[in-house]
Each structure stands twice: as C-alpha cells, then as structure tokens.
N, C-alpha and C positions, 0 to 999 in steps of 0.2 A: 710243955713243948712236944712230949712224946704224944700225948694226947691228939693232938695236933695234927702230927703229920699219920699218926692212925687214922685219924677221921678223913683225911687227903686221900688217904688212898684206898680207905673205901669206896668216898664218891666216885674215885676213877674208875673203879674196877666195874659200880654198878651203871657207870655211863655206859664203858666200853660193852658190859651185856647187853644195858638198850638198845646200842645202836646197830649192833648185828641182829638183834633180836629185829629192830625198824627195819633191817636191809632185808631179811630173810623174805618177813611180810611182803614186803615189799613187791621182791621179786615171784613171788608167789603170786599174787597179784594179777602182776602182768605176766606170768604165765597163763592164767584162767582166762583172764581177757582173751589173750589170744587164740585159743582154743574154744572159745565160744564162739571167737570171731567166724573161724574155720567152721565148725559147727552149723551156723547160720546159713553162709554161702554155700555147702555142700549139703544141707538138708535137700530130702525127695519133696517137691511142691506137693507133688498126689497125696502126701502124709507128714506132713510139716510134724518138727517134734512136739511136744512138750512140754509147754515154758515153764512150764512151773517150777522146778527143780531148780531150773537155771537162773531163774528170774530172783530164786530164792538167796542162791550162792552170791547173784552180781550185786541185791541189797545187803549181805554181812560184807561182803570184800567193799564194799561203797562205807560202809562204818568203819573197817580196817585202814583205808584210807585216813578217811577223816582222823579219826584217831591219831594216825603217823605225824599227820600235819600238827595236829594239837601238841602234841607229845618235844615236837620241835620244836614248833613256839615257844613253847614253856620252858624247854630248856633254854631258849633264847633268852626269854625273859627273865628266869632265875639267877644264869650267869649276871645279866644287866646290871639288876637290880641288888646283888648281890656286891659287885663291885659300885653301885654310886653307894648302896649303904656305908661302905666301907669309907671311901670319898669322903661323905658327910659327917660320921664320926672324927673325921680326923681336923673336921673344920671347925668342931668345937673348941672353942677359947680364944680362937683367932675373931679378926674383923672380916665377914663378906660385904661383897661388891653385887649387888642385885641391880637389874637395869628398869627396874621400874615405878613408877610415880604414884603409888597410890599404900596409906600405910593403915593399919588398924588402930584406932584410938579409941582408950578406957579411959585411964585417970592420967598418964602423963604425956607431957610434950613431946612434939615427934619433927624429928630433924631430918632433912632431905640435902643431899648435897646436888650440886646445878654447874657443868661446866659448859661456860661460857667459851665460846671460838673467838673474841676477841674483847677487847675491856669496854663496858658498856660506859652511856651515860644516863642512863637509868635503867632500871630494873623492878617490873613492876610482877607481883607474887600471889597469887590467887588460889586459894583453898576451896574444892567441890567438894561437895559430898554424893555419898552414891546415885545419887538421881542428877547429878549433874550442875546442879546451884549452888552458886557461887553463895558462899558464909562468912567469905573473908578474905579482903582486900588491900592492899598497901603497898608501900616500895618496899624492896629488900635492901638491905646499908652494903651488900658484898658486891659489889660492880666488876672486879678486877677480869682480866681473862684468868682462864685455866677453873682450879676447881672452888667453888665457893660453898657456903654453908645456910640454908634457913631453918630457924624453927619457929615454931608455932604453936601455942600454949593451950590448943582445945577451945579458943573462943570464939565465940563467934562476931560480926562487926562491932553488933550491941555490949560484950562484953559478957555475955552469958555462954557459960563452958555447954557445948556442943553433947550432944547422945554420944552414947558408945555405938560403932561403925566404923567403914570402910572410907577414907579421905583421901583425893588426889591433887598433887600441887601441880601449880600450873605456873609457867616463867614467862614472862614476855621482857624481852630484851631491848633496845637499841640504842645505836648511837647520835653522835652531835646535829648527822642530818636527819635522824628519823628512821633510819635503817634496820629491820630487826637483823638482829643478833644472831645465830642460829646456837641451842643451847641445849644440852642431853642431861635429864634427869636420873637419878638412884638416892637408894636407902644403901647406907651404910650403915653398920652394926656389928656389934659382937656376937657371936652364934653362942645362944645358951642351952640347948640342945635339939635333935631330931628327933621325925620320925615316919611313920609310913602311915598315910592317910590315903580310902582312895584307889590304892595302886598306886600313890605321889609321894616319893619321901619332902619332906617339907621341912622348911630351919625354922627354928626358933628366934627370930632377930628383934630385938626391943620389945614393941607392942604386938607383931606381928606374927605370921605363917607365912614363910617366904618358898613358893616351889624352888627345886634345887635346878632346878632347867633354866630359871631365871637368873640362877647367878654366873658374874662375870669374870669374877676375881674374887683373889684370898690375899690379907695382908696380916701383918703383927695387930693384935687390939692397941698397943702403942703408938701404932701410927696414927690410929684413928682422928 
C-alpha cells in the first residue's frame, strides 16, 4: 500500500513538471510568433531581411508545437486506457453483456442470447459465416418476449462441424399475422481474462476476443 501511494505521487509530481514545462513552451512560442510577425510588417522593402534564421527558428518552434500536442494526447490516452485497464480487470469472473452478433468458433458450441420485443410465433435462426452464407438454418424452440437463449453446435446444415472462424446469428421473428418482431442480439459469457491488443483492451469471453467498447453490461456469472 505504501508502495502505492509513493508511485501516486510521483506520477503527479512528474505530470505537474510536464505541464508547466508544456505551458512555458508554449508561451514561448507565441511570443516568437509574434515578434516575427512584427518583424515582417516593419521590415525595409529596399532590403528585406534574412529568412533564414527565422525560417529556421519558425521550423523547431513548429516541431515544439507538435510535440505539445502529442505529449497531450498521450497523456490523454494513458489516463484512458489506464482506467478501462482497470474497468476490465475487475470484470474478470463476472458475466459480460457484449451487444454484438457474431462469435469465434474452434471446437465448441457457442450461445447467443436474442431479446425479443414481444412473444413470437415463430422464430427462425440463421448462422453466417464470415463471407456472409448461410450454413445453418432452422427454428429456434425460445419464442417467448424478453431474453431468450440459442446455441449452436459448429454444424453445418449437412451436419459436418464448420472450420474454425468468425460466425454470426441471424433472428428473424414474427407473429400470428406475419409481422416481424423487432429483436436485439448479444454474447453473453464469463470474462476469463484480458488484454490490450492493437491499442484495444479486449475480454476473453467463451470462444472469443470481445472489444471492451462493445460491451453493455456486467452481471454475477450466476445469473448467466
């Protein structure tokens, strides 16, 4: 714990340098600007000055610049990424809620859950693969409104287990007069751990890499 809050108040101390350090440049900067400015306008036409020198200074103060900006971003970015790291650790053991319909499959079965805005009378379930064909087709037995459950065993219509890839379910709902259903897909799963892929921390969830931008929600693994 001491360790801790020593390392806390380093980083502040060496923020709080950078950023007087950024302002100083800064203002430096546009001091020279403007003094060039001046410069320019009150040069003798008969004998215009010297660009060189100047031309010199306005290309490192133009890197000074840039620099400042990067130097920001980053800090922006570190903070970010620093707290979803944290975020995602802590979503390990739990079940997340990811809002999207397409899962990776190796060797086992992969479950999508499908909620339905009212109780269908039929419900038909369609598995693409990455290129968009259709490999497997049928009803799903979960009709009710609210949240239902399908899975799907890797086969394909033939019965021959599918390559390892990227798979997306597909729902087509409606009711007694034909009406479709309006009905929102996700993977639910337990986060077996993360990591940072990319620039992307990413979860671990069943078969898959789930970006953490995609998810919605955190529940108990018991509820699942």
């Amino acid at each position: 714990m001491v360790t801790a809050v020593s390392n806390s108040t380093t980083t502040t101390t060496t923020t709080d340098t950078s950023a007087a350090t950024a302002s100083s440049l800064a203002t430096t900067y546009e001091t020279f600007l403007g003094l060039l400015t001046a410069q320019i306008k009150n040069q003798d036409p008969l004998s215009p000055m010297d660009s060189t020198e100047w031309t010199n200074q306005l290309v490192q103060y133009s890197s000074v610049e840039q620099q400042l900006k990067s130097n920001e971003y980053l800090k922006s970015l570190v903070g970010l990424s620093s707290g979803s790291i944290a975020n995602s650790v802590n979503m390990i053991g739990k079940t997340a809620i990811a809002d999207i319909d397409t899962q990776s499959f190796t060797d086992q079965a992969l479950t999508w859950h499908y909620e339905l805005a009212a109780t269908a009378s039929s419900v038909q379930a369609e598995v693409l693969d990455a290129d968009g064909n259709t490999i497997w087709k049928g009803d799903a037995s979960s009709m009710t409104k609210g949240d239902n459950t399908f899975t799907w065993d890797g086969t394909d219509s033939s019965g021959k287990t599918v390559a390892e890839g990227n798979y997306t379910l597909k729902i087509t709902a409606t009711n007694s007069s034909g009406t479709t259903i309006a009905n929102a897909i996700s993977v639910q799963a337990p986060v077996t751990s993360t990591e940072l892929i990319d620039g992307e921390i990413v979860l671990k969830m069943a078969q898959s890499l789930i970006a953490l931008s995609s998810i919605s929600g955190v529940k108990a693994t018991t509820d699942a």
